[in-house]
C-alpha positions, 0 to 999 in steps of 0.5 A: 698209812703205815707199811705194816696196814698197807702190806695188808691191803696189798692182795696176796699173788696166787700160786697157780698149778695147771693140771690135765690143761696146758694152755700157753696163753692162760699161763702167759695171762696168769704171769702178766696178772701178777700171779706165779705157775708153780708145780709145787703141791705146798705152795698152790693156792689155786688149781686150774682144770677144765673138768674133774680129773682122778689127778694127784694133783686135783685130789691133793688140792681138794683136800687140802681145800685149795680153790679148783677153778676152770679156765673161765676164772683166768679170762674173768680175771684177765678181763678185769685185768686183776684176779677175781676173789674167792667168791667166784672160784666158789661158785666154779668149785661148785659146779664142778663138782655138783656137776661131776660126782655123782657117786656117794659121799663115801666115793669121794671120802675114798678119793680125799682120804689118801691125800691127808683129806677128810670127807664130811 
């Protein structure tokens, strides 16, 4: 196998960004999974909240369409003991927001507008 088809086999570490919940062990747990805690809007490929907050962080993830996922991702991935792939924070990314948004597509085009979004 050739370094450059084997750096495409390797799985990409996530930039993980907490935001309206702090928990010490998810983020130990994020760390010894292989991923990295970041504050950096650009570099986050995952956002982990317990529920849909008005956060700058949570609507810039949205439109920038970074997975949003809760605190059962990180005890999945952990009991996995590897990080659980894009299906599953679909499915958490869902729940959130069919649970939560229950105003008109236009509300949620005025939350992602500001942040560089664009509402469908």
């Amino acid at each position: 196998m050739t370094s450059r088809s084997s750096s495409r086999t390797k799985k990409l570490k996530p930039f993980v960004m907490f935001t309206g919940y702090d928990n010490a062990h998810d983020k130990k747990a994020v760390a010894e999974l292989g991923g990295v805690l970041t504050e950096d809007l650009k570099e986050c490929t995952v956002l982990v909240t317990d529920k849909v907050r008005r956060t700058a962080k949570f609507l810039c993830m949205t439109a920038k369409g970074v997975p949003i996922v809760g605190p059962g991702w990180i005890a999945n991935s952990k009991q996995a003991n590897s990080f659980q792939g894009t299906k599953w924070m679909m499915q958490c990314v869902g729940t959130f927001f069919y649970r939560a948004c229950k105003k008109s597509a236009l509300f949620f085009r005025s939350l992602v507008s500001p942040c560089g979004g664009r509402g469908v």
